[in-house]
N, C-alpha and C positions, 0 to 999 in steps of 0.2 A: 222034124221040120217045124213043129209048132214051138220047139221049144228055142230054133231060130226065130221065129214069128215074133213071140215072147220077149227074146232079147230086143231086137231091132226094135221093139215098142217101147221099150224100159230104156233104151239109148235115147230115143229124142227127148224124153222126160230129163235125163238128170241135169246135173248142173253143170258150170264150168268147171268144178274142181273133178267130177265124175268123167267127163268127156276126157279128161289132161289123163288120168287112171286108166281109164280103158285104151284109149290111143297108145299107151306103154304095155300093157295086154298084148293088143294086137300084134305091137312090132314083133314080140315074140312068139305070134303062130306063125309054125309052119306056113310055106305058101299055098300047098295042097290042100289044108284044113281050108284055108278061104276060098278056094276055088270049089271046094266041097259044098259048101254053105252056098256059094252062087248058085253052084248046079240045082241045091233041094230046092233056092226060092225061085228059080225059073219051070222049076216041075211044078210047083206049087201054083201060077200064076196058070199057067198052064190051065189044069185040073180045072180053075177056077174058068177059064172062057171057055170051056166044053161044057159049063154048065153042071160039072160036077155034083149031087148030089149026097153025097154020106160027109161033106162040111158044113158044119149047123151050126159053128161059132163064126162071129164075126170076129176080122183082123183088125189090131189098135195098128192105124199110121202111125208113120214114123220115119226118118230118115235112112235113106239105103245111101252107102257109101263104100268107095273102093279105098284101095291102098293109099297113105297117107304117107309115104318115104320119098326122098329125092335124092340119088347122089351124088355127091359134090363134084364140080370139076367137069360137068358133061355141059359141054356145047352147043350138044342141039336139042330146039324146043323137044320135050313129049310131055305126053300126057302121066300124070301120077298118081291120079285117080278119080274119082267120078260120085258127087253128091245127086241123090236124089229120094226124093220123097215117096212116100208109095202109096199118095193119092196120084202119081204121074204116073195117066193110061198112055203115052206117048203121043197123044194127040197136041204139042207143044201147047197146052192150055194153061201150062206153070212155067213162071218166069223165072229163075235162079240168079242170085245176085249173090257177090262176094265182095267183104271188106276186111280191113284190119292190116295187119304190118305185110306188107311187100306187095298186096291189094295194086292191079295193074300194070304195074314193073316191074314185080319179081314174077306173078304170078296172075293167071286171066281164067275165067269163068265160061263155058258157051250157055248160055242162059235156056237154051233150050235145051239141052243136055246133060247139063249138071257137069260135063269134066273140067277137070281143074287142068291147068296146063301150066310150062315152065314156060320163062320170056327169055333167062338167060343164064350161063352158069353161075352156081354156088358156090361159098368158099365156108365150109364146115368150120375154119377159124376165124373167119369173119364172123358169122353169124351160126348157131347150130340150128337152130327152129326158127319158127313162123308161127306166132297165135295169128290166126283168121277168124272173120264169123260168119255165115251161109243164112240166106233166104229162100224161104219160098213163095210167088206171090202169084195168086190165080189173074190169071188173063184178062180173064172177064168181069170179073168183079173185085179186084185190083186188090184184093185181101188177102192177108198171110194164110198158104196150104199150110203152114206150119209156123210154130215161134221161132225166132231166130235160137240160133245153134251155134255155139262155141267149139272148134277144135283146131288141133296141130298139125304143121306139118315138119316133118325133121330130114335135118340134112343126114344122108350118112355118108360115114369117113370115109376117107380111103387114104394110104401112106402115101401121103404126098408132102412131106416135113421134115429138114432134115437136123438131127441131135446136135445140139449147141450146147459148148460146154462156158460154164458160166466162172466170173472172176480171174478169170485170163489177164496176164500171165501167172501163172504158178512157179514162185522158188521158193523152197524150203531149205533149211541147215539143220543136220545131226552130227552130232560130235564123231570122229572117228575113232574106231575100234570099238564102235557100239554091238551090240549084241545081234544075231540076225531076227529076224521079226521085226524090227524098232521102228514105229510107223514114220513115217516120212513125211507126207501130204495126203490129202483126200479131193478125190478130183470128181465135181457134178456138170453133168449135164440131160437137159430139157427136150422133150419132143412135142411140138403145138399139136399133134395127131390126137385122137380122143382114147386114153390109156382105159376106156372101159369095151370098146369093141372094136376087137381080135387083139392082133400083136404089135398095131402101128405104134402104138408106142412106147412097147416094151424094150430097155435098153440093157447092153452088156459091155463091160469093158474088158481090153485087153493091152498090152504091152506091145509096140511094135519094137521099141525101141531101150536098151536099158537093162536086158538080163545078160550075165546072170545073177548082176547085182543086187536087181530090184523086180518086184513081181506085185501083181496087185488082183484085188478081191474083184471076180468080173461083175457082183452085183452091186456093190457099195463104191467102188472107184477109191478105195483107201489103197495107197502105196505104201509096201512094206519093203525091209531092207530082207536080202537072201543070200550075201555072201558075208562071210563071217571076218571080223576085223580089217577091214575098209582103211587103209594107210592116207591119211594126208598129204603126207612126205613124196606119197608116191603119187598120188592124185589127188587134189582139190575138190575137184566140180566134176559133175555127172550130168548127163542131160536125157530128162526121160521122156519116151514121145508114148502116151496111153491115145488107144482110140477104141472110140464106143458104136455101136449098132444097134440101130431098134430091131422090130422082126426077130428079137431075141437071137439076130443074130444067121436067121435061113435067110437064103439067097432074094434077093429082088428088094432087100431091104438097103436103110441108109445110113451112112453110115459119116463120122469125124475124127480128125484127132486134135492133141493139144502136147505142150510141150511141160513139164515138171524140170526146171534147176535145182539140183540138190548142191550145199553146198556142204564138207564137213567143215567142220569147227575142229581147230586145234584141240589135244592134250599135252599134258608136259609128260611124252611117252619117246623122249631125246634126253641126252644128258650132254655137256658141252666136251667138247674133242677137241683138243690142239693138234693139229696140221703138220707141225712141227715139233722133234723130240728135244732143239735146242735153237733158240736165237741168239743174235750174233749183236751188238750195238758197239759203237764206235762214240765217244767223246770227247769233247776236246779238255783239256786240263782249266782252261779260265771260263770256261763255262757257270754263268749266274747259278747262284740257287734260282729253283722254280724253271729248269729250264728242261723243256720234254727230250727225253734221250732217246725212245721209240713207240712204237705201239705193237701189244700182242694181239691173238683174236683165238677162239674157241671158239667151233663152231657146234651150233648151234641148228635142228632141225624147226624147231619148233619156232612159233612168235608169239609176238606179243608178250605178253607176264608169264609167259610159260620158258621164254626165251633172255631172261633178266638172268643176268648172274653180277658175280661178285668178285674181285679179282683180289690177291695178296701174295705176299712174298712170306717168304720160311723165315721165320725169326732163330732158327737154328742152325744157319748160312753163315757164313762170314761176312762181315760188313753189310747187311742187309738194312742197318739205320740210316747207311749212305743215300738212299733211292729209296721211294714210295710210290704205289701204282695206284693206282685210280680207275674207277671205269667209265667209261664215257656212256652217258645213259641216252643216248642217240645211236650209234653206232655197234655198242656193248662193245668196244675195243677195251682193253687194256691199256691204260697210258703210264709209261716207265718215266718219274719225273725225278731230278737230280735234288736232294734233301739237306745235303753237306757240299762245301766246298772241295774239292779235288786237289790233288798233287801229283804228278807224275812222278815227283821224285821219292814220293812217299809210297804207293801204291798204284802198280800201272793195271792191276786188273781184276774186275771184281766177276764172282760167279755166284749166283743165287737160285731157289726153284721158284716159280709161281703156282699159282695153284688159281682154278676157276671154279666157282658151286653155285648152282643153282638156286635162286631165291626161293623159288615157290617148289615144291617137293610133292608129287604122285607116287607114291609107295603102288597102287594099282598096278602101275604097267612096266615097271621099274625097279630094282632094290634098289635103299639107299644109294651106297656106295658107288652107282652106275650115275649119279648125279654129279660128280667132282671128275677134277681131270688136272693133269700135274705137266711142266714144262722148267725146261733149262734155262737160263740166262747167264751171258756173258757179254759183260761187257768191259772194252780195253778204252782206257784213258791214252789220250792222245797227247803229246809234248807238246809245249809254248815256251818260247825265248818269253822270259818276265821279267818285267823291271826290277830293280833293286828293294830288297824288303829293310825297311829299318826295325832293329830292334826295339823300338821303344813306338808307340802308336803318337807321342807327342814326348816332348824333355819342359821342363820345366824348373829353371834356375837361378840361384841368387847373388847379386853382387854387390859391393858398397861402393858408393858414390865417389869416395875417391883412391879407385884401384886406379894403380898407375897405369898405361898403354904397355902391352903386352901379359898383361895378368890372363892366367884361366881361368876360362867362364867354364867351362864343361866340355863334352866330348860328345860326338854322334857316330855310331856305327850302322852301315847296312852291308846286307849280304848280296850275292848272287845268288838265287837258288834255284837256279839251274843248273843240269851236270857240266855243262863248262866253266863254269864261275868266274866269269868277268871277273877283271879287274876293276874299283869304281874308282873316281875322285869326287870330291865336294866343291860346293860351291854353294852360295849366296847369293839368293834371291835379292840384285838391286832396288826391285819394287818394294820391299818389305825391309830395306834399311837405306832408306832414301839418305840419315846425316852418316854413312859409311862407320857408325861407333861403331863397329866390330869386324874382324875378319877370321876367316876358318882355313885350315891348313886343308890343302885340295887331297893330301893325301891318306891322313890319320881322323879326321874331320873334326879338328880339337878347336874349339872358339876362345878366340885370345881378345879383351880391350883393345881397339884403336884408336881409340880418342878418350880425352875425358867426358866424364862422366857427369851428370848434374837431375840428382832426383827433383828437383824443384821444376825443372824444364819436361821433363821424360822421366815418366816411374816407371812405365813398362816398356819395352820394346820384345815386338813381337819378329821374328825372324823367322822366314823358310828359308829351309837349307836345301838344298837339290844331292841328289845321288846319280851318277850317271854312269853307265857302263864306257870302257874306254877299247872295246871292242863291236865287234858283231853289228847289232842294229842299233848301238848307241840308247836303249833306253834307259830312262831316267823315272824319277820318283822322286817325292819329294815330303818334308815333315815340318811342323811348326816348332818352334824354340821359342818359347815366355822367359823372359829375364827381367829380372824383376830387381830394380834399384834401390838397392836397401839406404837408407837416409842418414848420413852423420853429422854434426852439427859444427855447419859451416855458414850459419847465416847468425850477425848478429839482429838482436832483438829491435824493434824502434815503436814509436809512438803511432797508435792506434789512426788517425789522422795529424792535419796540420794542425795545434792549437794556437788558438790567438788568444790568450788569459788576459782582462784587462783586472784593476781595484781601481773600486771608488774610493774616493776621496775621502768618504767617510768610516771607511771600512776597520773594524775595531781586531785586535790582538785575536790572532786564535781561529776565526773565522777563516773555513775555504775557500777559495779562488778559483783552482780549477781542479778538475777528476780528471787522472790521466788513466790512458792503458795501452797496452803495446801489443802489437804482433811479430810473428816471426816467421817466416817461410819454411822451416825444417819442420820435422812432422815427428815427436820424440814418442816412443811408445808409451811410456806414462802421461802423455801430454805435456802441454808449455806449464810453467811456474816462475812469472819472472818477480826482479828483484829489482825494486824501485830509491837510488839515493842521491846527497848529493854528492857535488865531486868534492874529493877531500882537502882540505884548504889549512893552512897555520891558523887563520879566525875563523870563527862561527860568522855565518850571514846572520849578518843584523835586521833583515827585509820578512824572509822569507824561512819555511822551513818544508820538510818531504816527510810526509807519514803514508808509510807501507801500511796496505790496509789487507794484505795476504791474502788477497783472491784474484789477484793480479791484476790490482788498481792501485793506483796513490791518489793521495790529494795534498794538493801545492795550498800551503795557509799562511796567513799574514803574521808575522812576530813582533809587529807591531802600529799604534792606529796615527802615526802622524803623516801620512802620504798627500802629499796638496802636489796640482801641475804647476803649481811656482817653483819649488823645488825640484821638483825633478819630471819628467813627463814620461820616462821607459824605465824600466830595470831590467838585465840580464839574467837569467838565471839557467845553470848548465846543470842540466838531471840525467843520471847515468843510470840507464838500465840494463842489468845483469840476467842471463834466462840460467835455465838449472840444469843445461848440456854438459855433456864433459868431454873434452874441457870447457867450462863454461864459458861465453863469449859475453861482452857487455858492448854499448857505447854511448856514446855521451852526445843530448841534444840540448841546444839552449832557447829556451822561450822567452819573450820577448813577452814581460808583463807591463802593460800600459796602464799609465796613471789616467784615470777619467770622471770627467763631471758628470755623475750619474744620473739618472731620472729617481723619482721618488723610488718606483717599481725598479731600480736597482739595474738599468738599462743603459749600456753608454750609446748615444746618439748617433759616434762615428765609428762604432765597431764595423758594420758593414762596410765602410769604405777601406779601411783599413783593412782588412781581411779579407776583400777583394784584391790588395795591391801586393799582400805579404802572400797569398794564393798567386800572384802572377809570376812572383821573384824578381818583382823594379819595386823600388823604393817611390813614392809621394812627390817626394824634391825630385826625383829625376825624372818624373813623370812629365813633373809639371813646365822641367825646362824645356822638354821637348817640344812640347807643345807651343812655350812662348816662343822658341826659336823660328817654326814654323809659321807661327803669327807675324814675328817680326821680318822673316825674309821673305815674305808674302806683299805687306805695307810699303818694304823696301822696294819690289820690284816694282809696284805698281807706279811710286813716287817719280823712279826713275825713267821710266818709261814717258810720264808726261813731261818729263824735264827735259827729255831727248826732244820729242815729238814741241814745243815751247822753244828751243834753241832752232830748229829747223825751221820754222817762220820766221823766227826771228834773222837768219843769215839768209832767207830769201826775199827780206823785204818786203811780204806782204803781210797785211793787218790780219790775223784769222780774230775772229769774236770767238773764243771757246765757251762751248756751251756746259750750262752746267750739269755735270756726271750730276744724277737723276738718285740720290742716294734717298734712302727712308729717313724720317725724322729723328729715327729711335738710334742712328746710327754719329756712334758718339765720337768717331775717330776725325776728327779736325787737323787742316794743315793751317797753322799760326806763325807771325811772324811778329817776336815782342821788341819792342824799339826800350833801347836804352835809357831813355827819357822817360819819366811817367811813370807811374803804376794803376793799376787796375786795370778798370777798362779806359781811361782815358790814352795811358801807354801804348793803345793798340793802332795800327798802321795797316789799314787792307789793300795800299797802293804802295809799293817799292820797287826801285829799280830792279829791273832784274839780270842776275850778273851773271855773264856769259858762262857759258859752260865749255870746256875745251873739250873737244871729241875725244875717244877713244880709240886709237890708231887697232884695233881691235875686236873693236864689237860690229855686230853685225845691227844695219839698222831694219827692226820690227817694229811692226805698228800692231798694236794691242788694240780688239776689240773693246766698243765701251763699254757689252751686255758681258764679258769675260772680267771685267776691269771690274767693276761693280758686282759680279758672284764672288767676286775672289774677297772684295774687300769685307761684302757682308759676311760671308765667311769664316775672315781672320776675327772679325770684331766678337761673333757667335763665339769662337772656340778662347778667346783671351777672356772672354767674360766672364771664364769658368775659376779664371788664376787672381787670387789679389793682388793686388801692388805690395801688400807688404812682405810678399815672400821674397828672399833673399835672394833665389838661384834668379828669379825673375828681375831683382835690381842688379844685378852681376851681370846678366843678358845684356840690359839696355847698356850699361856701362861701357861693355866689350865692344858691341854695338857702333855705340858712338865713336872712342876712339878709333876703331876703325875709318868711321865717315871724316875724322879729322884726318887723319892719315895718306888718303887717296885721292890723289889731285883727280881724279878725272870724276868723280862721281859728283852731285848738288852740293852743298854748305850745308850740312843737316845742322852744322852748329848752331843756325839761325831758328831752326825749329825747335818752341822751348818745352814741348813737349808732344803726342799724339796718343791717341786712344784712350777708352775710359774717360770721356766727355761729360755720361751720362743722357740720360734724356728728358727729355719737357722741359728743354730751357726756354725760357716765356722770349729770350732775344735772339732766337733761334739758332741754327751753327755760323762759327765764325770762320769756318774753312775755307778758305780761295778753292777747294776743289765743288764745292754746291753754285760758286760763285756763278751768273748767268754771263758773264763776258769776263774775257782778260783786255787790259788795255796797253800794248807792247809801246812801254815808253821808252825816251830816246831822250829827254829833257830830265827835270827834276818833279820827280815824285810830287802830286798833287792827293792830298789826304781828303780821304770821304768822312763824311759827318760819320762819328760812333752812333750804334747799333744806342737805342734808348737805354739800354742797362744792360750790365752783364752779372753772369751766374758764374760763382767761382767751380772752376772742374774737379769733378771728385771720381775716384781717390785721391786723387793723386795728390796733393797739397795737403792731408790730413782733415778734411773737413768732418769730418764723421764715416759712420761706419752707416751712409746710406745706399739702398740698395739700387741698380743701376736695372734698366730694362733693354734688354736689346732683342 
């Protein structure tokens, strides 16, 4: 007893960290030891109020205190133990107070009796313990019976928790045909119960699900494999159901499960197998190269890279070059692809092995040789009716330009080669000989000339020929024929362009003229070489001479220096050039060498017009009559017109004023009438009768615009202005002309008019024409003469005044 006395005294002394120590003490005595220990300090207390005598030490106070445990999960209030000091005679003269964690909601104090009491249930996982601290304060003098005191209260457990298994879901993969043992997965799970008191949460696993393949460790939760060589082939996936128990697993415990997917993983523990000991394929005979004839297939357990193979034919087969197999790297088929062209009538049927091996090789599970696998193939070529084959892929031939019509050009053959073997004919492609030069016998297919020939026109002609069957499905075929026109020499040679060679005047013995050179349309294999002379004559030309300058040019030179255009103003000369064909051809051209007054720089002034007119092929002189005729039957019609439109007033009697045609100054074509009297200008007369004109049973009467009348006339004067008077063909014109106008009674008296046109201009006495005139005055009496014009200008050309220049 005292040496309970002892403790209980040494308890309210220690500290916080000694109170935490002992309160784990306690929980591990028995509960009879504590009930033991009450019973001696209630003898004790005893002894002491009977006045006991043989106790002669005094007791150290100190805190007396009950059980300090709670457990968890209980509903109704109790009490769990009971603080008190052992200065408390029971006479409630000490107050008891409590604070610290759970201090009046978890847990309440009766101040006069020190028991601690619950307010509500606990949850051991919520919280395990309670630090508290305990008072004692005298009543009466409101001061601590003791120092305050630090201790615990602890929850305890009970299995109330149930095993959670953690990282859910669980699938794992081992390869199959693994060894038995080969761990799988390892499966954990948790109990929130307190793993230090009793068995709440001591856990065990087992297998519900999953033997006898699989079995697992019941303290570790590792899965292990237990059946030996596990086939893929034959099963994939496994589904393992492990459940675990706390309570190590005796009854009233709790308990979970969870699921393990295993999955295996291929080996290459398959080697490929054809299905079939012979396939069978069908072709047709026009079948493209590259064109797939079938597909094989070996099958195969296994996948992926385990399941790659490689497929080939026997190269010690017949015709195995014809066909090449491939493997399709999607599908792992075999594709049989056609390599060469076919012929039925060559070979109807081909027979070969294939063979399939495995890429990737596991000697493990397998020998070699259990990795390949061997197959039949046959395949029969199927007949086609096919067009006509020519022998020759194109012909290619030559002919000379002048083969007669019916010459052979060559021959084309094609066959049937089909077992029936048509008959064909030929024929010619109209698109491909549009001028018909040629025709081909429909039934030997021999190409003859039908037309002539002309390599200068056509060097090649290109010809398709057609082949056609004359039975069955009538097909056809067709080939190209190049003929090619060899060239003989049928074009004589000529001069390079037109020349138009002129000599100056001053031009000395010896001295060139002109550089000739020639071409020729034939096309000789050593090239042109022509030969330049002149034509052969009883005298030598005394003008001119030709030197060959043998690179197939001449030059025309002067043989002598006395050339003037008084003497003479052209020379002929005929130059005959020979080319070096055989038989050679020549011909003879003659140039026209003009005599001309040169410029210093050796220029003749009218070479360009000149050789504009010998470039058109009209001559100068006929040029230029054309032209005045045009002029003159222009002026002609306009005169007569007024002279129609002059007589028609006049038989009707009235006056008309005619007004004067509105001409330009510079317009030098004047109608005059010169009186036999007189010369100069005084001889001139702007008033005469005017003498009836007889109609023309005939003409139709027009009246001529005056804005028509006046283009026409500026016109004729523009385009005469171009011609001198003194050219010949143009006084021959007027000459024709006139006798005409004497000759025709019905037309004016042009004889009266002593000449027209080429007036010139700026005559200071301006025109003397009755057609500018501002009135006619239709007399009927005798001519009344107007004062002459102050002076007159004599008209040029025409009268020889000089060689001044006229403006129109």
């Amino acid at each position: 007893m005292g040496s309970a006395e002892e403790m209980h005294g040494w308890t309210v002394k220690m500290s916080t960290a000694s109170v935490l120590v002992m309160v784990a003490v306690f929980s591990m005595i028995p509960g009879g030891v504590l009930s033991d220990m009450r019973g001696t300090q209630g003898l004790e207390i005893q002894q002491l109020a009977q006045g006991s005598t043989h106790l002669h030490r005094r007791l150290k106070r100190g805190w007396i205190w009950k059980q300090l445990f709670v457990p968890e999960e209980d509903p109704t209030p109790r009490v769990i133990g009971q603080l008190r000091s052992d200065s408390d005679r029971g006479e409630f003269s000490i107050k008891y107070i409590l604070s610290g964690e759970g201090a009046g909601d978890v847990f309440e104090i009766n101040e006069f009796t020190g028991e601690i009491r619950t307010l509500k249930k606990l949850d051991r996982e919520e919280k395990a313990f309670y630090v508290l601290q305990a008072q004692a304060i005298n009543r009466r003098s409101n001061e601590p019976e003791e120092p305050q005191s630090e201790f615990i209260i602890k929850v305890q457990d009970i299995n109330d928790n149930v095993p959670q298994f953690q990282n859910e879901p669980y699938v794992s993969s081992i390869p199959e045909m693994c060894p038995t043992g080969t761990t799988v997965a390892q499966v954990a799970a948790t109990d929130a119960d307190d793993p230090l008191f009793g068995n709440n949460a001591k856990l065990i696993y087992s297998i519900l699900q999953g033997e006898p393949y699989f079995s697992v460790e019941p303290k570790t939760g590792i899965i292990v494999t237990s059946w030996p060589n596990m086939d893929r082939e034959a099963r994939e996936q496994y589904l393992v159901v492990v459940q675990v128990k706390d309570m190590l697993g005796l009854s009233g415990g709790y308990s979970s499960s969870t699921t393990v997917t295993v999955i295996l993983t291929d080996v290459n523990d398959n080697g490929p197998t054809f299905q079939h000991h012979l396939y069978t394929f069908v072709v047709s005979e026009n079948a493209a190269v590259g064109t797939t004839v079938g597909r094989i297939m070996a099958e195969d357990g296994d996948i992926g890279i385990n399941a790659r193979m490689t497929y080939s034919l026997e190269d010690d087969l017949e015709e195995s070059s014809t066909f090449i197999i491939k493997t399709d790297p999607v599908s792992q088929e075999g594709v049989l692809v056609l390599a060469k062209p076919l012929d039925f009538e060559v070979k109807r049927r081909f027979v070969m092995a294939a063979e399939a091996v495995n890429d990737h090789v596991d000697t493990r599970f397998l020998p070699l040789d259990e990795f390949t696998d061997k197959t039949s193939l046959k395949i029969f070529v199927e007949d086609v009716d096919e067009p006509p084959v020519f022998l020759s892929p194109l012909y290619e031939w030559k002919v000379p330009e002048n083969a007669a019509v019916g010459t052979v050009v060559g021959s084309v053959s094609a066959r049937d080669t089909d077992t029936v073997n048509n008959p064909i004919r030929y024929s010619i492609d109209k698109r491909s000989d549009s001028t018909k030069a040629f025709k081909i016998d429909p039934n030997n297919g021999t190409l003859t000339v039908a037309k002539a020939l002309d390599r200068e026109t056509t060097t090649w002609h290109n010809v398709t020929v057609e082949a056609k069957e004359t039975a069955q499905n009538h097909l056809s075929s067709s080939v190209v024929v190049f003929i090619k026109v060899l060239d003989i020499n049928d074009n004589v040679p000529r001069p390079a362009r037109d020349y138009q060679p002129y000599i100056c005047e001053g031009t000395q013995a010896g001295e060139v003229i002109q550089l000739l050179s020639a071409v020729d349309p034939d096309d000789p294999v050593e090239g042109h070489h022509f030969y330049f002379s002149m034509v052969p004559e009883k005298h030598i030309n005394p003008n001119f001479t030709i030197r060959d300058n043998q690179d197939n040019t001449a030059s025309i030179m002067a043989r002598r220096s006395t050339f003037t255009r008084k003497d003479r103003t052209q020379y002929l000369l005929p130059v005959v050039i020979t080319d070096s064909g055989s038989p050679a051809l020549s011909s003879t051209n003659t140039l026209t060498i003009r005599v001309c007054s040169c410029q210093p720089a050796g220029h003749c002034p009218t070479g360009g017009v000149e050789a504009l007119s010998l470039s058109m092929g009209v001559s100068l002189q006929t040029l230029l009559g054309l032209v005045v005729c045009l002029v003159t039957l222009t002026v002609l019609s306009i005169l007569m017109l007024m002279v129609r439109r002059h007589r028609r007033k006049q038989q009707g009697g009235v006056e008309v004023v005619a007004k004067e045609l509105e001409l330009p100054e510079t317009v030098s074509q004047k109608v005059l009438y010169y009186g036999e009297a007189g010369g100069g200008g005084e001889g001139l007369d702007f008033r005469q009768p005017v003498v009836p004109l007889r109609p023309h049973p005939r003409r139709r009467q027009r009246r001529l615009r005056k804005e028509d009348v006046r283009a026409s006339i500026r016109m004729s004067l523009r385009e005469s202005h171009l011609i001198g008077p003194e050219d010949e063909v143009f006084r021959q014109f007027i000459l024709d002309r006139l006798a005409e106008a004497d000759q025709d009674p019905y037309v004016p008296p042009f004889d009266c008019l002593r000449t027209y046109t080429y007036e010139g201009s700026g005559s200071p006495t301006g025109s003397l024409s009755s057609l500018e005139s501002s009135t006619f005055e239709i007399l009927t009496e005798q001519p009344v003469c107007n004062t002459p014009r102050p002076y007159l200008v004599q008209l040029s050309p025409w009268y020889g005044s000089g060689e001044e220049d006229t403006t129109f």
